[in-house]
N, C-alpha and C positions, 0 to 999 in steps of 0.2 A: 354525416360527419361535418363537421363545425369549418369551417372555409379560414382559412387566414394562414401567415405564413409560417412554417417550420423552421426548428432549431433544430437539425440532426447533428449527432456528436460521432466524431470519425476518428479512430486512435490512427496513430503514426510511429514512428522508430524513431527515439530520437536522435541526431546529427550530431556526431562530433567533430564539431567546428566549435575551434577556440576563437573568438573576435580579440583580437591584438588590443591590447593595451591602448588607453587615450582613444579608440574610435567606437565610435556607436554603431549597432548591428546593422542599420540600415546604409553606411558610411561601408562598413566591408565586405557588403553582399551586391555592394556595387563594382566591386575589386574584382582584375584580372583572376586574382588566386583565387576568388569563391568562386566565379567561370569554370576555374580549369578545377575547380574540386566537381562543380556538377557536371560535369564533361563525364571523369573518372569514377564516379561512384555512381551516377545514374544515366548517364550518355547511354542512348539503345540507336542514332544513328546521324552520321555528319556527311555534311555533302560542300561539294566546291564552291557553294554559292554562302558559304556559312549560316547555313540552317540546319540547327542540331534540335533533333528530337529524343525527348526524354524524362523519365520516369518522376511524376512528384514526389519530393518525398516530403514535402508537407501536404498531401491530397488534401483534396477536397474529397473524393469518395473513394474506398478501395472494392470498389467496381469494376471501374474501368476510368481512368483519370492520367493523359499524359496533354506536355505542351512540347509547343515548336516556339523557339526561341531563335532571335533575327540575333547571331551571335557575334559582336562585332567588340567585342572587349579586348580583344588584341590588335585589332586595325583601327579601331576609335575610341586613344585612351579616355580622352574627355568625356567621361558619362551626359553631360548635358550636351554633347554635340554629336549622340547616337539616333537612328531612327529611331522612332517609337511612331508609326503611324503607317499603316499600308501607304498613303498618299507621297512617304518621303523614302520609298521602296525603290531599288532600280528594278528597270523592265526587267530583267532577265530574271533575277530574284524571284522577284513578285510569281511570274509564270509558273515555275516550279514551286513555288511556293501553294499557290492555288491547286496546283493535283496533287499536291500533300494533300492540302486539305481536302480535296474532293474525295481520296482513297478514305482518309481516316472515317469520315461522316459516313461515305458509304458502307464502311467496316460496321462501323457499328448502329448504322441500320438494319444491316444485315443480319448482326448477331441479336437483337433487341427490336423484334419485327414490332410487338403488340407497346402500345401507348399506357395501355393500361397496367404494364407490367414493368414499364421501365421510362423515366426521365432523359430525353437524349437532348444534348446540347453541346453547342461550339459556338467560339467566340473571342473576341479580346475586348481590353479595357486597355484606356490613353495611358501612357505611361512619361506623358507629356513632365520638361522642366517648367510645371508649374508651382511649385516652392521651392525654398532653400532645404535641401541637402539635409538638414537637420530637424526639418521639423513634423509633427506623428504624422502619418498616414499617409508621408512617401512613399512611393511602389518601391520594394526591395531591390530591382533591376531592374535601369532604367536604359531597355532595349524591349525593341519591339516582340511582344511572345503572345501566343493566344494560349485556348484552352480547349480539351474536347473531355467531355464528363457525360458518366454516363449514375445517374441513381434510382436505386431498385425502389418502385413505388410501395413497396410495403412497407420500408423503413421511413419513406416520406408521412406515409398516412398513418404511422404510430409515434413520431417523432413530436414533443411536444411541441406546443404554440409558442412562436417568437414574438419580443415584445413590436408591437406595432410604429412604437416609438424609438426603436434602435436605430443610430442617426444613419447604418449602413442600408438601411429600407427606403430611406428619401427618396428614392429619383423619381417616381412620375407621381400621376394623379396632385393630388392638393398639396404637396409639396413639391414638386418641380417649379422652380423661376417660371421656365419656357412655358408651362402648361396651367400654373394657376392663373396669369397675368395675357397670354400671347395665344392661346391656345390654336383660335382661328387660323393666327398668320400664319402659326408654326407649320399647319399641316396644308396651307394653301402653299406657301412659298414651296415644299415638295413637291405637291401638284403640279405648281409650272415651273419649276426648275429641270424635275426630271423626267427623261424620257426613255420609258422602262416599256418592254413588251414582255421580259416574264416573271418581273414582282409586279402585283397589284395591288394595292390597298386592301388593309383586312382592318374587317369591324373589330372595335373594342370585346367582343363577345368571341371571336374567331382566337385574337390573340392572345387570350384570357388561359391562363393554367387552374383550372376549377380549383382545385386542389388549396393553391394560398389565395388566389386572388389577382394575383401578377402576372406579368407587368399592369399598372395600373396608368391607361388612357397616354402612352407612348405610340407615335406612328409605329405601322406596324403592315408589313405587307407578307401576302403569302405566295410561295416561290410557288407556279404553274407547273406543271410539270413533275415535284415530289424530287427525288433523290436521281433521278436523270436529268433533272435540270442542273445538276452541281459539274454535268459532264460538259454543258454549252460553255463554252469563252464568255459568251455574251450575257451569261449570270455574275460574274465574275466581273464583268465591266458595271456592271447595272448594282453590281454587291459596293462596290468603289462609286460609284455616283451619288450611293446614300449617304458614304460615308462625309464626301466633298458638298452636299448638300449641306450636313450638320455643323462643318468645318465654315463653310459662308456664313452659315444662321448666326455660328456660337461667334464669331470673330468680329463680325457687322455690329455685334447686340454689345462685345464689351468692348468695342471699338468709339461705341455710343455713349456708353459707360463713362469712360474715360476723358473724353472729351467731345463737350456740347456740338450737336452740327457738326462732325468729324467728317472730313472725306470720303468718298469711296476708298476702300483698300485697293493697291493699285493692282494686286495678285489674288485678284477672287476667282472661284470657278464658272461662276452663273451672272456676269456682270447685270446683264439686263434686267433678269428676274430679281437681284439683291438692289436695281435703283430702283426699281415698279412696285415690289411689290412689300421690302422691308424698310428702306428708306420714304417712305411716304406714306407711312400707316400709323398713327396716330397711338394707337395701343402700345405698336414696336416701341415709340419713341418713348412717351410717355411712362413706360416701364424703364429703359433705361433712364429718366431723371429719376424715377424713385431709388433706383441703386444707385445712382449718382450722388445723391441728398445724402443717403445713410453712410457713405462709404468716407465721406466729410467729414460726419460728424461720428462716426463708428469706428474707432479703430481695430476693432476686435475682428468684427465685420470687415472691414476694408481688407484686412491681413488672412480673411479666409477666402479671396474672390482667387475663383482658379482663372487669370484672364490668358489662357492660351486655352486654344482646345481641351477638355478633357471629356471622354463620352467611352461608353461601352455598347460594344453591338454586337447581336448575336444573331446565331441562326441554331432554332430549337422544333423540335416535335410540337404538335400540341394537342388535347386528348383524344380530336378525332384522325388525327393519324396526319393531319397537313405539315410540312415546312413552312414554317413562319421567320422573317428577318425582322428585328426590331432593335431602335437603337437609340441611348438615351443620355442624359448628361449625366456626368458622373460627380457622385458625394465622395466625401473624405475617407479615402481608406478601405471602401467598399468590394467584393468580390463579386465576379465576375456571374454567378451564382445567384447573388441576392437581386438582380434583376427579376427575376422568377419567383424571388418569397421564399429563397429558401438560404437562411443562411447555416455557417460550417461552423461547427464549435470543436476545433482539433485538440484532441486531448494523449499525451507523453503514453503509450502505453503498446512496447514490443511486444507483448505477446498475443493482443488481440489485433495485433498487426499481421505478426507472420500468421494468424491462420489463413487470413485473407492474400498473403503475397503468392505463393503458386498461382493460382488463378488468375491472379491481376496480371503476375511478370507474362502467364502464357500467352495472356490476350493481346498484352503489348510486344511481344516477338511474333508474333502472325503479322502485325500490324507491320512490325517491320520488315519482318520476310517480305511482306506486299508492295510494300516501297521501292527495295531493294531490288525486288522482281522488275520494277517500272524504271530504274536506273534513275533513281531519287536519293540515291545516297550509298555511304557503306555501313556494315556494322560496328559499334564498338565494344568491345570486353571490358568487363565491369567485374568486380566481386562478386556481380549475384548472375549473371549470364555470360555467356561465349560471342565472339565478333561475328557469327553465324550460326 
């Protein structure tokens, strides 16, 4: 079978949501009111710390496909002064947050044991105010939310070939900034920055999904331990180290960017490691004048530099059956998915919807019951299920 990434097409129901007059869809799906409409029509569970989990209904797969969203649109009306980044989480949050996701992962390990039979992944992407409000390939809600997906490999391995050139494919290999230019440093300065006992480096070949090809040449480590490792604290801090690694890398680099010889920032995580090992390395520097030069004389370019954070990281199966975390910077517009080679082409059509919805809503009220059972939240009643 021919290696490269997939285009599977996923029908949906469509939403009726009217967008108000004079605003554009991305302008009101940042709005309290599209919150409280996803709360009510697809909320399956809300807890005091406001993390509400719940049903996509734009999926990416009708498999098994819900997120946790960091729900903060009524205590922080300013969209651009929401978290979007585990690292701007408060402790308590964060904690329960983490055995969210440890139950969900586990769940559907659980139910989707073989590799061969089934795509399992979780994950988020930055949701960082890296553009104006108005312009294409702002995240629709800009609050922190991840992803847990799950796709049946038979539809991947019949799904036709995605174009290679789809600009949502960029992130690693001979299109990544960090990796055509920086490769070395990139995965030295992880080396000595962090201090991990149960992620370990995984070769290029370990983290590789045969299937498209992807991730392509992204650090990439594999968790010891398998789906008991998601139960340690200490995964959980070392899942958060990566993240604050790529946060000094990505901040240092357009920090650089921006202006010649710039300072240390004075709020890094890894001071030492970010003077030793990225501020004195010739490649580092050297790539930042090249984005320097162009961004001068580039307007076009200069207006597409995401300079805050923006990255996706994930933790997915991989064909031999390991947990793999990897995590990489992020392109315009991209999902969460196409890390992996497999992008979502969602297309308007209820009735190949509802054949799939029984079985999706079952798998996500177990999911919930499980939660619920761990005193992680309560249920909420919806048109399509009960508060328990």
């Amino acid at each position: 079978m021919q290696c490269g990434p997939r285009e599977i097409v996923t029908p949906f129901r469509p939403i009726p949501l009217e967008v108000p007059e004079g605003m554009k869809p991305n302008e009101f799906f940042n709005s309290t009111e599209n919150l409280n409409d996803l709360v009510h029509n697809n909320g399956l569970l809300l807890n005091p710390e406001h993390l509400l989990l719940y049903r996509k209904a734009l999926g990416h797969s009708n498999e098994f496909d819900t997120s946790i969203i960091y729900n903060t649109s009524q205590c922080i009306l300013n969209p651009l002064g929401r978290p979007v980044r585990r690292t701007q989480v408060p402790d308590n949050v964060k904690h329960v947050w983490n055995r969210m996701n440890q139950i969900i992962i586990g769940y559907m390990l659980e139910q989707y044991p073989d590799p061969q039979r089934h795509l399992v992944l979780a994950g988020e992407a930055s949701l960082d105010a890296t553009w104006p409000l108005t312009s294409p390939g702002v995240p629709s809600i800009r609050m922190l939310h991840n992803h847990f997906i799950v796709f049946p490999m038979d539809e991947l391995r019949n799904a036709k070939l995605a174009d290679p050139k789809n600009p949502n494919l960029t992130d690693g290999g001979q299109h990544s900034l960090f990796e055509q230019y920086m490769h070395h440093v990139y995965r030295e300065f992880f080396d000595k920055a962090l201090d991990l006992e149960i992620l370990k480096p995984a070769s290029d070949a370990d983290a590789r999904f045969d299937l498209t090809g992807y991730p392509q040449g992204l650090p990439s480590w594999e968790i010891q331990g398998g789906a008991a490792a998601l139960q340690d604290i200490r995964f959980w801090k070392e899942y958060d180290d990566v993240l604050k690694g790529f946060i000094d890398f990505y901040r240092t680099f357009f920090s650089q960017v921006s202006t010649r010889n710039a300072a240390m920032l004075p709020d890094v995580y890894f001071p030492q490691q970010v003077e030793s090992v990225l501020r004195f390395n010739n490649d580092f520097l050297a790539t930042a004048k090249k984005v320097r030069d162009r961004c001068i004389t580039d307007a076009k370019y200069a207006n597409a530099i995401r300079w805050q954070p923006a990255f996706k990281q994930l933790i997915y199966r991989n064909d031999a059956g390991k947990l793999i975390v990897t995590i990489s910077q992020n392109s315009i517009g991209n999902a969460i998915t196409e890390l992996l080679g497999v992008v979502v082409s969602r297309v308007p059509d209820a009735a190949a919807y509802e054949q799939r919805e029984p079985k999706l809503i079952e798998r996500l009220l177990e999911v919930r019951r499980r939660l619920v059972e761990a005193d992680l939240g309560t249920g909420i009643a919806t048109e399509y299920w009960p508060a328990a």
